[in-house]
Backbone as CSV, one residue per row, in Angstrom:
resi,resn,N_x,N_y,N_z,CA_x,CA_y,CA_z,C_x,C_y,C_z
1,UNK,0.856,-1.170,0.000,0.000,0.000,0.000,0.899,1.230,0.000
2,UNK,0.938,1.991,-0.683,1.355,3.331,-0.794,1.213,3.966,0.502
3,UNK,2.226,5.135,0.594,1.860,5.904,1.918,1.074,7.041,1.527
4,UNK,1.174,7.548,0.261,0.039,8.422,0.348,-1.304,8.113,0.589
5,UNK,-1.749,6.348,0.281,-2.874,5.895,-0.145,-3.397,5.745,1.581
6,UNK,-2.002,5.056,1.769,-2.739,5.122,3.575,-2.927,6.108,4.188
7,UNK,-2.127,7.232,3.882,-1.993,8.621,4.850,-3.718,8.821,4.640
8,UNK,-4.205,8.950,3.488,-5.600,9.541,3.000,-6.678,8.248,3.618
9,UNK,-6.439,6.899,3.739,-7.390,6.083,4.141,-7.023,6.597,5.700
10,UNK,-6.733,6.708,6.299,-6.539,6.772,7.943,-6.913,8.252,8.302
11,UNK,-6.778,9.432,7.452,-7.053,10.418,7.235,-8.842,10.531,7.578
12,UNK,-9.244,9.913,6.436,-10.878,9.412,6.381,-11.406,9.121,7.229
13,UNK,-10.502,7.913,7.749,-11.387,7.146,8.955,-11.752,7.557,10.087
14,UNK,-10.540,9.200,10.241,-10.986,9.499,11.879,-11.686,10.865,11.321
15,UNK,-12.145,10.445,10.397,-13.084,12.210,10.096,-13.728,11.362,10.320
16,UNK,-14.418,10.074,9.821,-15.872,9.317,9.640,-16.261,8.752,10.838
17,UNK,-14.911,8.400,11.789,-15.104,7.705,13.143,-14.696,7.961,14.006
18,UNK,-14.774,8.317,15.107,-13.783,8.393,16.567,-13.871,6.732,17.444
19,UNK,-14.755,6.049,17.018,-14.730,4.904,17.803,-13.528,4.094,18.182
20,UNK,-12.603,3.734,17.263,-11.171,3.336,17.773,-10.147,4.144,17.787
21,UNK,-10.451,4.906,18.175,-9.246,6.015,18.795,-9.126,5.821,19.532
22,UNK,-7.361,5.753,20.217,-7.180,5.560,20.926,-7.081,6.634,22.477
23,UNK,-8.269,6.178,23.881,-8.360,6.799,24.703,-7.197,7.681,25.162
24,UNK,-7.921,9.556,24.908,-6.667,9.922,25.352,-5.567,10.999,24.607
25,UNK,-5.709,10.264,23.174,-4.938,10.324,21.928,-5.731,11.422,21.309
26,UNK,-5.177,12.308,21.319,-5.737,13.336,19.366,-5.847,12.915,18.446
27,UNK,-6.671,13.539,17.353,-6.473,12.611,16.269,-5.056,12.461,15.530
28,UNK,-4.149,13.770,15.740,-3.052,13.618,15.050,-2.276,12.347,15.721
29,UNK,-2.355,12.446,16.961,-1.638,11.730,17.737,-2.210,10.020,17.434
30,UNK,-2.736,10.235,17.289,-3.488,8.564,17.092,-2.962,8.416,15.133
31,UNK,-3.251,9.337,14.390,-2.270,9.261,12.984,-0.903,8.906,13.275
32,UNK,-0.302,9.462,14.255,0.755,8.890,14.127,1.242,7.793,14.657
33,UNK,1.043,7.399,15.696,0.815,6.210,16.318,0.302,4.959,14.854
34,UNK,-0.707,5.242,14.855,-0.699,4.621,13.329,-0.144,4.169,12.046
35,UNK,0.686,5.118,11.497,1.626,5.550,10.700,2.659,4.637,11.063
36,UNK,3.104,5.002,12.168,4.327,4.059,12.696,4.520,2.754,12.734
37,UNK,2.842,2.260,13.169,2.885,1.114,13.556,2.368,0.209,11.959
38,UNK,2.307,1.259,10.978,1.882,0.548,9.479,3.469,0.333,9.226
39,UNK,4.325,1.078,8.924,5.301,1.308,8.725,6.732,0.046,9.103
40,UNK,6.333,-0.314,10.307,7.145,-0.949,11.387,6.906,-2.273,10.308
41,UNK,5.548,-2.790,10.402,5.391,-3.441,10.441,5.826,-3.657,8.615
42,UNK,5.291,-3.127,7.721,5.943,-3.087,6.295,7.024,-3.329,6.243
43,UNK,8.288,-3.066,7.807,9.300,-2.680,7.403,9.660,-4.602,7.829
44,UNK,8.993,-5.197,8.561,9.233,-6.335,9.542,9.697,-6.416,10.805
45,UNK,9.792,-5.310,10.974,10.181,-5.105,12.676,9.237,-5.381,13.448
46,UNK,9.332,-5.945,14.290,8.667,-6.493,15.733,8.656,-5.676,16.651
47,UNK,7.588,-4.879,17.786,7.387,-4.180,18.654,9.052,-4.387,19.396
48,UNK,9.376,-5.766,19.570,10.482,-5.923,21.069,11.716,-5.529,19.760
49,UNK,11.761,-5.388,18.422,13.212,-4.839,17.685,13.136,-3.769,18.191
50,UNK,11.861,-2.831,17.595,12.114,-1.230,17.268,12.353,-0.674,19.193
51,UNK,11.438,-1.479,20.049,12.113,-1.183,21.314,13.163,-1.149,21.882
52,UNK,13.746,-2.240,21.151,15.815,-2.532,21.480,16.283,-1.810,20.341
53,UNK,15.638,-0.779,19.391,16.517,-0.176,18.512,16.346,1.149,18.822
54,UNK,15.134,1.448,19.666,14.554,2.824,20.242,15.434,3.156,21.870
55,UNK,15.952,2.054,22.593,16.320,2.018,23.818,15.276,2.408,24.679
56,UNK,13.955,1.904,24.357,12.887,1.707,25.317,12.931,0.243,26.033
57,UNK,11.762,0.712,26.992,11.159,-0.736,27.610,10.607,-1.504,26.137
58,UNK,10.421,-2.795,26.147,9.888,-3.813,25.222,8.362,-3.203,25.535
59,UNK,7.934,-3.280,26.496,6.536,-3.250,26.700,5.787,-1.519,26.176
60,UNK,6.695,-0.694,26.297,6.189,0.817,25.752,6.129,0.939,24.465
61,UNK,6.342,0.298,23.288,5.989,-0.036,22.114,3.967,-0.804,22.188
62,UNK,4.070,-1.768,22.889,3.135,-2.068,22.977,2.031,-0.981,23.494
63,UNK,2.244,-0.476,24.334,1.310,0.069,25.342,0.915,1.365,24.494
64,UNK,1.892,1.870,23.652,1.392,3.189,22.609,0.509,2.617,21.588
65,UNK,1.070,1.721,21.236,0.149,0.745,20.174,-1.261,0.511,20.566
66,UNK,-1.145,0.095,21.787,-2.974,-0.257,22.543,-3.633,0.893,22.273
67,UNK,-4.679,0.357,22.647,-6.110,1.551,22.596,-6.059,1.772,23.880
68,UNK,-5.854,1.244,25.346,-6.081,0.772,26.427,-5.113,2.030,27.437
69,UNK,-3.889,2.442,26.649,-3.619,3.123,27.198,-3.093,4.358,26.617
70,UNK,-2.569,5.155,27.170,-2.478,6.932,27.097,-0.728,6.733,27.109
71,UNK,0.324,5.998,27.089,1.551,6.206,25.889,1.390,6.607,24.673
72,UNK,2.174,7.702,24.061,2.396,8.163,23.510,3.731,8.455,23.109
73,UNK,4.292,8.356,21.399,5.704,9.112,21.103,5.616,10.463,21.152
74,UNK,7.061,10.653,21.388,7.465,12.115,21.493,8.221,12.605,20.055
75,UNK,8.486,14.076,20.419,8.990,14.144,18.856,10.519,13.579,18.625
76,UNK,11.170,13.176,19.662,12.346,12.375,20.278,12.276,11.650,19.227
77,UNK,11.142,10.520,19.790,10.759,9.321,19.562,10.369,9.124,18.032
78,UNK,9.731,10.590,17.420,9.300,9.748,16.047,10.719,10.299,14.744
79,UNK,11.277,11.153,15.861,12.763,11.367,15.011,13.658,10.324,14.881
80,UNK,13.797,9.601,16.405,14.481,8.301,15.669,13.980,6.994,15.176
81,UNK,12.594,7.092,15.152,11.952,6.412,14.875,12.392,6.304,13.152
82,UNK,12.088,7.511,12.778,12.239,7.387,11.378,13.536,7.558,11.224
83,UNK,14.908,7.538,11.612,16.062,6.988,11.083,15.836,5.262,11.446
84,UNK,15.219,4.955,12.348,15.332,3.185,11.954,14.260,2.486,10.982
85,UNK,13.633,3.396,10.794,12.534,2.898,9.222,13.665,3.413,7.946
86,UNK,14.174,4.232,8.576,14.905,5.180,6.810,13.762,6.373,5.964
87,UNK,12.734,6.740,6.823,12.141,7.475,6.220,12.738,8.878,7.019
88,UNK,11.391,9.712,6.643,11.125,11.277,6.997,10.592,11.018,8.488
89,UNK,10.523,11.946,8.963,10.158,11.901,10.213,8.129,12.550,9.609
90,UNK,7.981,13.205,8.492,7.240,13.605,7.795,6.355,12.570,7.409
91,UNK,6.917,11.489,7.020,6.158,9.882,6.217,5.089,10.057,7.936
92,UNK,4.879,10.262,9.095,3.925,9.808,10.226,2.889,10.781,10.380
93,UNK,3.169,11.940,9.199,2.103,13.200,9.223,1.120,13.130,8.197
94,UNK,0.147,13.214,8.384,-1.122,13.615,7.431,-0.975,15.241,6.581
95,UNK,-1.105,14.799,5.302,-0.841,16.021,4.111,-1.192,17.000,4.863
96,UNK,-2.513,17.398,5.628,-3.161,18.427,6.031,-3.744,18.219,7.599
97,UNK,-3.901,19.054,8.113,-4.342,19.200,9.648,-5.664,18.437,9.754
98,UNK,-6.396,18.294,10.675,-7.532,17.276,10.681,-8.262,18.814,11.062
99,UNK,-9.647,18.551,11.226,-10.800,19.525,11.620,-11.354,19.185,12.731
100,UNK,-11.352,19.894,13.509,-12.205,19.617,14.799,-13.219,19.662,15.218
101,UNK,-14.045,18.855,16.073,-15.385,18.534,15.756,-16.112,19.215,16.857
């Protein structure tokens, strides 16, 4: 899947839905969380790699990932995030700002 194609499907979904958002999370913040975790996973990395490549806990990958809880990356976090994907730190942003409801 393209990243523009996803940026715009995930884009959609939280204009059309708030139901799985994650408690807590903005919508940007839940885009990116998202983004990352499309990304990771395209890339084949496993929550416990990008944690031993992030120098986090194993389990704080997970816990941002959940719906369940209120972890969140920082801009730390999605800076080196995207030197261990090889992208932009930009590839986890939506073309345009979301609208608020």
């Amino acid at each position: 899947m393209s990243n523009m194609f996803f940026n715009l499907l995930v884009l959609y979904t939280y204009q059309q839905e708030d139901g799985m958002k994650k408690e807590g999370a903005s919508r940007i913040e839940q885009y990116v969380i998202d983004s990352i975790r499309q990304k990771r996973k395209d890339k084949g990395i496993s929550q416990r790699e990008l944690a031993y490549l992030l120098d986090v806990s194993i389990s704080f990958i997970g816990e941002v990932e959940s719906n369940r809880t209120r972890a969140k990356y920082n801009l730390n976090h999605i800076n080196d995030i995207a030197k261990i994907l090889e992208c932009s730190p930009k590839d986890f942003l939506p073309d345009k700002g979301f609208i608020k409801n």
